[in-house]
C-alpha positions, 0 to 999 in steps of 0.5 A: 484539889477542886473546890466543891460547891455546897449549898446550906439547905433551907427548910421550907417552913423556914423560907414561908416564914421568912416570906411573912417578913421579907415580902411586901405588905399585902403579899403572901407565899402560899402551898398550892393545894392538889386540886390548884397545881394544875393552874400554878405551880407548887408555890405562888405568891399572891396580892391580897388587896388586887387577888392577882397571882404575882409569882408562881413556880413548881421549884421553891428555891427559884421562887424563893431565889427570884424574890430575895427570899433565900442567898445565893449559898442556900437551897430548899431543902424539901425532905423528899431525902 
């Protein structure tokens, strides 16, 4: 019998809040308002103190995956059902 692989999913509150804790000082990850995805993706993450985007993509498990924010096991789970 084959083992399946499940992912835990992760609300996307709960991977902004856990950037507030996890994320360096002075770095922050934000939701990209309509009229700013054409330029970053869906989520980036900024340096407030140089105002640089440090990190940007349209998929928030990447991102979140890329900055130790979520486990290997887990996956952003975005509601869209």
């Amino acid at each position: 019998m084959a083992k399946t692989s499940k992912l835990l999913p992760v609300t996307v509150r709960s991977v902004l809040q856990r950037a507030g804790r996890k994320l360096p000082e002075g770095q922050q990850l934000l939701r990209a308002r309509r009229g700013v995805q054409g330029r970053v993706g869906a989520f980036y993450i900024i340096d407030k103190a140089k105002g640089t985007i440090i990190d940007d993509d349209d998929d928030l498990t990447a991102l979140a995956r890329r900055n130790g924010l979520i486990e290997g096991w887990e996956a952003v789970d975005d509601g869209d059902g």
